[in-house]
ZAMARGU-4260 file (C-alpha; in steps of 0.2 Angstrom, whole numbers, plus 5000, padded with zeros to 4 digits):
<rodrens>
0) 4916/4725/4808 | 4912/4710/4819 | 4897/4705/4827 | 4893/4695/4846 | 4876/4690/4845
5) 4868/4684/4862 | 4852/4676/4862 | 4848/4658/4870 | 4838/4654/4855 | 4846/4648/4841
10) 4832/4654/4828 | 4833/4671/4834 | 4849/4671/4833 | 4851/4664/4815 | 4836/4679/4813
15) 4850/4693/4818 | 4862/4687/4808 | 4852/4685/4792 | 4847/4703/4794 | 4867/4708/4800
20) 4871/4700/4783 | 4858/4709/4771 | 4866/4723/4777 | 4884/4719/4773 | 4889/4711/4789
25) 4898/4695/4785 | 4909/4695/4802 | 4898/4688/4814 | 4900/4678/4831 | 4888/4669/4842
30) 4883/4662/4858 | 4868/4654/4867 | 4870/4664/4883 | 4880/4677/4893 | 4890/4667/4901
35) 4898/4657/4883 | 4898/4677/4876 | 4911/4682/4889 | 4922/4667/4886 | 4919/4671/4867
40) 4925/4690/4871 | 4940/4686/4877 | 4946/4674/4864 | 4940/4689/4852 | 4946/4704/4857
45) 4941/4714/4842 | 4922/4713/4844 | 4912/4729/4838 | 4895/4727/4841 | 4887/4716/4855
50) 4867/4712/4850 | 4862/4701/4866 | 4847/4697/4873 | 4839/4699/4890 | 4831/4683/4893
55) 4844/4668/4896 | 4850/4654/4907 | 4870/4655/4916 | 4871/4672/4914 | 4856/4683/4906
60) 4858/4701/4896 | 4857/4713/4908 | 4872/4703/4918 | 4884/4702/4904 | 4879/4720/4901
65) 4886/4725/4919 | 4903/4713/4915 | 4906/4720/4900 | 4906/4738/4906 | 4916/4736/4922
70) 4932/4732/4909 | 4938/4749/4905 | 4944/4743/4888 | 4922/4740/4883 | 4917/4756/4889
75) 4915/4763/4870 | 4909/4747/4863 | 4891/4748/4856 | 4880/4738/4865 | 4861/4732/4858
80) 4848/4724/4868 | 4835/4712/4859 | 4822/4708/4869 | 4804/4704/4873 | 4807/4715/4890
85) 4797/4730/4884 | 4793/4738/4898 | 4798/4756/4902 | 4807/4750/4919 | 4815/4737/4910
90) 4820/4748/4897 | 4829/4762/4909 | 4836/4747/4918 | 4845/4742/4902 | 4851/4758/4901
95) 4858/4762/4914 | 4869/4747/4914 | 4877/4753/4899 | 4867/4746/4884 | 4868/4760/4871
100) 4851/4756/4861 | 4836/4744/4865 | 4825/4733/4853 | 4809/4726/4859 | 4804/4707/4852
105) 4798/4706/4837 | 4805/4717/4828 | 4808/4721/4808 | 4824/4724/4800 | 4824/4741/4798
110) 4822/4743/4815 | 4838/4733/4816 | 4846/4743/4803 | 4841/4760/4813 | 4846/4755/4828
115) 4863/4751/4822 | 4865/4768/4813 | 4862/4775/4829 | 4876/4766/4838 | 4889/4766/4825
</rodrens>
């Protein structure tokens, strides 16, 4: 199963893939911001799971979110959102964009681990 984890900071990101990895993921990609995740998307056309964050320069979450499901061939791919954006309008904002399950900053590994139970 491979991984695209979106977040413009590198320690969250190193954060996600350390917990991805304790839980047998080994096949993981990364990029600082929506804009580098769509390029890495279509050099990658086998991507799973997308974990991205909200928050970013070039192109933020919620954007890359919107791309990715107006291509017909992303509309079953799981999508997670990581963020700090906690808020219940932020949440069904996400949601309606197509992201399939929502993490809210900071968060524990398990929570990781639920959520992606959920999606897969």
């Amino acid at each position: 199963m491979k991984f695209l984890v979106v977040d413009d900071s590198s320690t969250m990101r190193r954060i996600i893939k350390n917990t991805l990895g304790r839980l047998g993921h080994k096949d993981i990609l990364e990029a600082e911001d929506g804009a580098v995740a769509w390029k890495v998307m279509g050099e990658n056309s086998d991507i799973d799971i997308l974990v991205t964050d909200w928050n970013m320069p070039e192109m933020n979450g919620l954007e890359l979110v919107q791309k990715v499901r107006a291509e017909d061939k992303y509309e079953d791919l799981p999508i997670i959102m990581v963020t700090t954006e906690g808020g219940k309008t932020e949440v069904i904002t996400a949601l309606k964009a197509g992201v399939n399950n929502y993490i809210v900053k900071p968060f524990t590994p398990q929570v990781l681990k639920e959520k992606l139970e959920a999606v897969l």
